[in-house]
N, C-alpha and C positions, 0 to 999 in steps of 0.2 A: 243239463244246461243247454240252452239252444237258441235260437237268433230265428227272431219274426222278420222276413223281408216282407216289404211294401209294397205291392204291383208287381207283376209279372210279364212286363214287356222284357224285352229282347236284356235291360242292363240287371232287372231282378229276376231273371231267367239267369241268368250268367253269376248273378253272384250269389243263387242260391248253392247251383251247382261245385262253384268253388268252395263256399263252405262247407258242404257236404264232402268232396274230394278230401278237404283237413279232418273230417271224421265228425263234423261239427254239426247235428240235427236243428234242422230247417222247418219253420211254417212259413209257407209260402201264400199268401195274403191276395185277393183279386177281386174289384168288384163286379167284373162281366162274369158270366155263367159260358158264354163263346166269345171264342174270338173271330176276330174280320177275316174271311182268308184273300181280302183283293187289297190294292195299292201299291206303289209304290215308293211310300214312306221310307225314308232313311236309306237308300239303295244302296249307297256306298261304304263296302268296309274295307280298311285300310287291312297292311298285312300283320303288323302288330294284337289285330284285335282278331284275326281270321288264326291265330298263331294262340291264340287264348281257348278261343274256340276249340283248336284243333287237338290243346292240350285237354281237352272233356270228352274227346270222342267225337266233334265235328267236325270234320275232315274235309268232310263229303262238302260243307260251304263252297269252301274254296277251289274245287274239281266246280262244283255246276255252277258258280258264278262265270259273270263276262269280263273279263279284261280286255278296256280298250286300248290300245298301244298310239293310239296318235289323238295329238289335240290339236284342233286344229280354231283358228281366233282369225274373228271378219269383223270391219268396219264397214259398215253400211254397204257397198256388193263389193267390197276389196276383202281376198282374205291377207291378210294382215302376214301369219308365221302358222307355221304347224309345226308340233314336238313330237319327238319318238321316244316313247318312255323305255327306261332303263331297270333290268329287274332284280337288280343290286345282289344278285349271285347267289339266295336263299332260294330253296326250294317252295316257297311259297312265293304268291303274285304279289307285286305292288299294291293291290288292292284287287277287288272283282267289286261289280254291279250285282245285286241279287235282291230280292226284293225282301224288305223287314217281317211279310208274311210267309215267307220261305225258312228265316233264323228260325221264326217263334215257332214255326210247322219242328223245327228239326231239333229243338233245346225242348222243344215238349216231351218231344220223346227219350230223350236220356232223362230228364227229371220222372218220367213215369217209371222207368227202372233204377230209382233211385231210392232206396227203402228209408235212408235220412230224409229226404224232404217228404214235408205234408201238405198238400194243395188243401186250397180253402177256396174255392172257385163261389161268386155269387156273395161276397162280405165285403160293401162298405166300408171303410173305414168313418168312425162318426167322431172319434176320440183318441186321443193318445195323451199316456199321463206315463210318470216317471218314479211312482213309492216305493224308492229302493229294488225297482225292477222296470221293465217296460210291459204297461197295461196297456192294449189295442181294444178298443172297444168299435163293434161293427153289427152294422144290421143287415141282415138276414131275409130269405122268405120266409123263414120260421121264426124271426123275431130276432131279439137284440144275443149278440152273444161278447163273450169276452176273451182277447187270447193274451196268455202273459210271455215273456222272455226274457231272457237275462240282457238283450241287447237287441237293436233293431236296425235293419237299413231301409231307410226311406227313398225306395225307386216309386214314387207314386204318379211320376210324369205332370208335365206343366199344368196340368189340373187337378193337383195335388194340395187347393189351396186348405184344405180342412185339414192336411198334415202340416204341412207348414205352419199354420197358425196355431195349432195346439202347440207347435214346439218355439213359438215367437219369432218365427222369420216370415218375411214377403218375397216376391222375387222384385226385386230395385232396377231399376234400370230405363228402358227405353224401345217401342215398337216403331217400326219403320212405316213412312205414310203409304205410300204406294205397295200392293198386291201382288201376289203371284197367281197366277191360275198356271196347273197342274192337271197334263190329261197322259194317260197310260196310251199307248194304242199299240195294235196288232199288224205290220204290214211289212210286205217283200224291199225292204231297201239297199239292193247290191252295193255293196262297198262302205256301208254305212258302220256295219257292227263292231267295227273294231276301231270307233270313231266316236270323240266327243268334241261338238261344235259347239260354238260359243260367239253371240251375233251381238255386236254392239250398233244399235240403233239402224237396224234391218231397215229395207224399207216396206217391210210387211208388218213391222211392228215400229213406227216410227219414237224416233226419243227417247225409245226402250231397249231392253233385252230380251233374247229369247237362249236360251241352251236345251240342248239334244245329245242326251245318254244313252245308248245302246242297253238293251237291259236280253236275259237270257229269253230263250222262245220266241225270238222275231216282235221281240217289244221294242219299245222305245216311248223314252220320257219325255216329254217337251214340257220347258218350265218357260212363260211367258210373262214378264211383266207388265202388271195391265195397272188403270188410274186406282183410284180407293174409290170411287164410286162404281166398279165394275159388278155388272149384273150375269154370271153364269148361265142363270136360268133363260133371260131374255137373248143370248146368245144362241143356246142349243135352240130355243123353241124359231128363232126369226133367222136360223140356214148359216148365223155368224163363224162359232166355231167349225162350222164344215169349211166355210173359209179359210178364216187362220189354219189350219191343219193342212190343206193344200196348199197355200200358199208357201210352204214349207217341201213337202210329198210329192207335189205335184197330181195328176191325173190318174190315179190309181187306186186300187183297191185299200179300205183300213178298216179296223174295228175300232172301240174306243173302249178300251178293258175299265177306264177307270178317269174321274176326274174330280177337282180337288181348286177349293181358294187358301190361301196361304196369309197370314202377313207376318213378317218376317220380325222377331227382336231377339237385343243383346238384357237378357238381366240375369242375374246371381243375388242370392241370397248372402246375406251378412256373415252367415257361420252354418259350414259343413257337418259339423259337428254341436250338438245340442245334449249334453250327459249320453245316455247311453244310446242313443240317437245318431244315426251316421246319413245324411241325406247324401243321391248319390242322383247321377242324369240328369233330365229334365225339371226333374223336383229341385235341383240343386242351381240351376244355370239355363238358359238358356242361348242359341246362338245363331245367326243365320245360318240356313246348308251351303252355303260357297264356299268349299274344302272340305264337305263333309264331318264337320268336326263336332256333332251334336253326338250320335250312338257312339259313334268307336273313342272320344272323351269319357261315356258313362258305361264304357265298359273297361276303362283303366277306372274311373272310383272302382266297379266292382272288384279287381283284382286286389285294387289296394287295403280295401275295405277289411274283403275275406280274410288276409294273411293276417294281419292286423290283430283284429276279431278272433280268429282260432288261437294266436299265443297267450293273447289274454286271455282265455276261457281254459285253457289248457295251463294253466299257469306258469308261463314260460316269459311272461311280460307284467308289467306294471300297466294297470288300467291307462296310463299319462302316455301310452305306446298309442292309444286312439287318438292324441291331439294331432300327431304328424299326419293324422288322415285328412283332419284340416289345413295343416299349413302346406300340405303338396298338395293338395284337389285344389283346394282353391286358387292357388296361384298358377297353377295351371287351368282353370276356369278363367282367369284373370289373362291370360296369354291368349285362349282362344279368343274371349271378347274384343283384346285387342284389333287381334288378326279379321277377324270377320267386320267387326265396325271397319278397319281401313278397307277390306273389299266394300262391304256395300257404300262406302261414300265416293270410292270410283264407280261403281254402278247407278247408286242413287245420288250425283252431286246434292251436297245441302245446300250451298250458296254459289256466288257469281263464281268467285276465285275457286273452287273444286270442279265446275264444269268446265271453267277455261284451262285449266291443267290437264284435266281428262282428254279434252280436244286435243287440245296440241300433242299431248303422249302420243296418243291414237292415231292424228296425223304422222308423224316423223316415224312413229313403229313401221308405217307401210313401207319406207325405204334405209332406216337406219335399225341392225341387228341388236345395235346396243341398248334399244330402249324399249326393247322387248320385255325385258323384268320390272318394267314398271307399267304394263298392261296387267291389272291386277284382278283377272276374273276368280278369283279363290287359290289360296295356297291351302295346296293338299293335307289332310290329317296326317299330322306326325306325331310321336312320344312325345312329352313333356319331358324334361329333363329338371332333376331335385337337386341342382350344385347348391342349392340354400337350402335344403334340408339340416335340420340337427340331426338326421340321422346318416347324413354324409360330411366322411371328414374329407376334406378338398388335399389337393395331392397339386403341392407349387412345379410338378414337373408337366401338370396336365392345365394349365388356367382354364376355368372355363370362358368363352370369347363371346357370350351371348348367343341372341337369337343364327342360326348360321344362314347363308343365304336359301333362295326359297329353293325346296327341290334337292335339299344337302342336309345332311345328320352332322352333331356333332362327333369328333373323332370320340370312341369311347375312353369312359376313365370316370372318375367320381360323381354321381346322379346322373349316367346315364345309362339307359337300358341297352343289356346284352346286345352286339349286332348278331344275329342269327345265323352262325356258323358252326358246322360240325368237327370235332377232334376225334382222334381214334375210338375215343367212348362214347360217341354219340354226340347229338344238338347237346350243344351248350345249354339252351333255353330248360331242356330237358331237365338235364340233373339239378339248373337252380329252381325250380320249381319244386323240388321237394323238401326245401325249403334251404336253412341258410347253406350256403356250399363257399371253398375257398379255391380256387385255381392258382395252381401254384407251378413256376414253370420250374424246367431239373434242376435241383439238388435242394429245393426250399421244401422244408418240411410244413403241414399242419397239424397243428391240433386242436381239439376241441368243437373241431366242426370236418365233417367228410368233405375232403378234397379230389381236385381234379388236375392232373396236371394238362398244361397245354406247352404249346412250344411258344418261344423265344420270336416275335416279330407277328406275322400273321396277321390277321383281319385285329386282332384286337391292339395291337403294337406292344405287345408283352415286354419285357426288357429283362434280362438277367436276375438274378438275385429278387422278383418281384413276386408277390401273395397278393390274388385280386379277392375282395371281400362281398362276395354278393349275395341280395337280399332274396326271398321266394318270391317275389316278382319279379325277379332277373335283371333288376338293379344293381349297378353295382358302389357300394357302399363304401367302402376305400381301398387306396392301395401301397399294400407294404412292401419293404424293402429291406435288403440285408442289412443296413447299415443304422435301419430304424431298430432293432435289438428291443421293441417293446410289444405290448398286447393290445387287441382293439375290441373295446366294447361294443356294440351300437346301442345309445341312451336309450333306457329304458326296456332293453332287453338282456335279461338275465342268460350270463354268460353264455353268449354267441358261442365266440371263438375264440382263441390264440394262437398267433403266428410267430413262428419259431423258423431262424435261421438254422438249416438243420449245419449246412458248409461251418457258417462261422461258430457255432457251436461248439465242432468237430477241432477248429483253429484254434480254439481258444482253451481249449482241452489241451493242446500239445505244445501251448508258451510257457 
């Protein structure tokens, strides 16, 4: 039994290898023969997804990426505020800059010692059909061939549309009119690397924006928004972009590693899930980059995917355990949309009344602290949180309180992911990762799933008498209590767990 992944960027790189880690054999599906090794694509990964990574043997990400520790935000030559980011007490970064052809350099190599996955390098996809199995049909330099699976994930990235439509979805939504040009360069800029700037309506790019990313090896990104009639080629050839780059740089030496037009949209497909079909990335969603929330989003489908996918093939679940793969992606595709359309309509006003708001913000931030959180150049990639999962039972001592402010997690407790802290046995993140686990603090017993006890308060806010119930993606699923004296399924997953009061047990024995 085995699972065809779709493309082989960075989110079908990631979840082949998770399914392979469940013991679960992998054809791995690609229509290029090589890949690009320049760009800057997707630079930013957050530490949740660096933390996925790192559980495969990529480690080494998150050592050579950059972390910038200050942002700093300019209104035409005022800088407006600078933040000093905080690196919330896990041993891994907030995020690092690294470049998306550095991931796929480094997930190649674990998939090449990976004796479960089989690369298909130079296949098309021309077809996809569902008879009682999933049949991939793709063409070849050697002509037409066929690969079958019991189940498939669809990472075929936003030009993915011949899979998409074999499985009856479009991406719906919406492209932004105005352009980005995108240029890599190479140059000595002291003070800069640990530095992301952010220019609202510069007066080198007027009415526009421009942002500067520090990237590893003395790079740096410069993302500029230019009209929708903007001409690249007639720039470099008539001395334009050596302009704009100085007008930035200054007088100084640069190379120009790499450049790039952009236009930026928010769409999603109708349904994540199509039979034995799991669309996951770019194939599934797309989003602007302002918060980075395109790769490290399609690299939570792949985790969620994976888990999923190996209990059902392993027959530990009910086939209906693949629909929560669509009711959590999606609505977390549905959250990023959000969040990214409100940045870009502060970036790109659509009408009178959004550029007269953005004005005035933009004014008053330059002398009032308070209206700093309403200068909305991208809020950062964070976890989606599942408190409307059916596969989380909500806990009235945790409400969930919605979206939290920007730059804040919510406190943990039912659909939200592990915070990333270690107990005597190691990273928490660790032991749920091998799949269901219960944390149970002293004297609560488990059974039916391996336990970990943790203490009483701490990063997660444990409380007495409590059983935390967490998923292999370091979800946590419910949480039980002495006084709850009952068992907890998770729907659709055959016999999880049971949580047993071991104290009151003990009590109730000796009335």
């Amino acid at each position: 039994m085995r699972v065809a992944v779709l493309g082989s960027g960075p989110v079908g790189q990631t979840a082949a290898l998770l399914l392979a880690r469940w013991g679960v054999p992998v054809v791995l599906v690609d229509e290029h023969e090589v890949r690009d090794p320049v760009g800057s694509k997707a630079i930013c990964q957050q530490r949740d997804t660096l933390d996925v990574w790192a559980s495969l043997g990529a480690g080494c990400l998150a050592e050579e990426g950059l972390t910038w520790t200050t942002a700093r935000t300019f209104h035409r030559e005022t800088e407006l505020f600078s933040l000093k980011l905080r690196d919330g007490g896990s041993a891994l970064p907030p995020f690092v800059n690294i470049s998306q052809a550095r991931v796929e350099e480094v997930l190649d190599g674990l998939i090449a010692e990976q004796p479960l996955i089989d690369v298909r390098r130079g296949h098309r996809v021309t077809g996809v059909t569902q008879p009682g199995c999933v049949e991939i049909r793709c063409e070849t330099k050697d002509g037409p061939r066929r690969i079958e699976a019991d189940y498939a994930i669809a990472c075929a990235g936003s030009r993915g549309d011949t899979v998409r439509r074999a499985l009856g979805q479009h991406l719906g939504g919406f492209s932004f009119r105005d352009l980005f040009l995108i240029c890599d360069i190479r140059a000595d800029l002291p003070g800069w690397a640990a530095e992301r700037r952010f220019h609202f309506d510069p007066p080198w790019n007027p009415g526009r924006q421009v942002l500067i990313h520090p990237c590893p090896g003395s790079q740096f990104r410069i993302d500029w928004q230019v009209p929708d009639d903007y001409d690249l080629a007639a720039e470099e050839t008539g001395g334009a972009l050596d302009h704009r780059i100085r007008a930035i740089i200054g007088d100084r030496p640069y190379e120009v590693v790499w450049r790039s037009v952009y236009r930026f949209h928010t769409r999603l497909v109708d349904r994540m899930r199509v039979g034995r079909v799991l669309l996951a990335g770019d194939c599934a969603h797309l989003v602007a980059p302002f918060g980075a929330r395109g790769l490290n989003s399609g690299v939570a489908d792949a985790e969620n995917a994976a888990w999923k996918l190996a209990w059902v093939l392993r027959g530990h679940a009910d086939e209906d355990l693949l629909e929560t793969y669509h009711t959590e992606r999606h609505a977390a595709a549905v959250e990023n949309a959000a969040v990214t359309t409100a940045t870009m309509d502060f970036l790109v006003p659509q009408d009178d009344g959004q550029r007269a708001r953005r004005l005035d913000v933009l004014t008053r931030a330059a002398t009032d602290p308070a209206v700093h959180e309403q200068v909305d150049s991208g809020r950062l990639a964070e976890p989606f949180w599942y408190a409307d999962s059916p596969l989380t039972t909500p806990d009235p001592a945790r409400p969930h309180a919605g979206r939290p402010r920007r730059g804040t997690l919510p406190p943990p407790g039912p659909g939200v992911l592990l915070p990333d802290v270690t107990v005597a046995s190691g990273r928490l993140r660790d032991h749920a990762r091998r799949g269901f686990r219960v944390l149970t603090t002293p004297g609560v017993r488990a059974e039916g799933a391996p336990a970990v006890e943790i203490p009483v308060g701490g990063a997660l806010g444990a409380r007495p008498g409590e059983a935390w119930l967490v998923r292999p993606d370091a979800y946590v699923a419910a949480v039980l209590r002495v006084a709850d004296q009952r068992a907890h399924l998770v729907p659709g997953v055959r016999g999880v767990t049971r949580i047993v009061d071991d104290v009151r047990d003990r009590a109730d024995a000796t009335e």
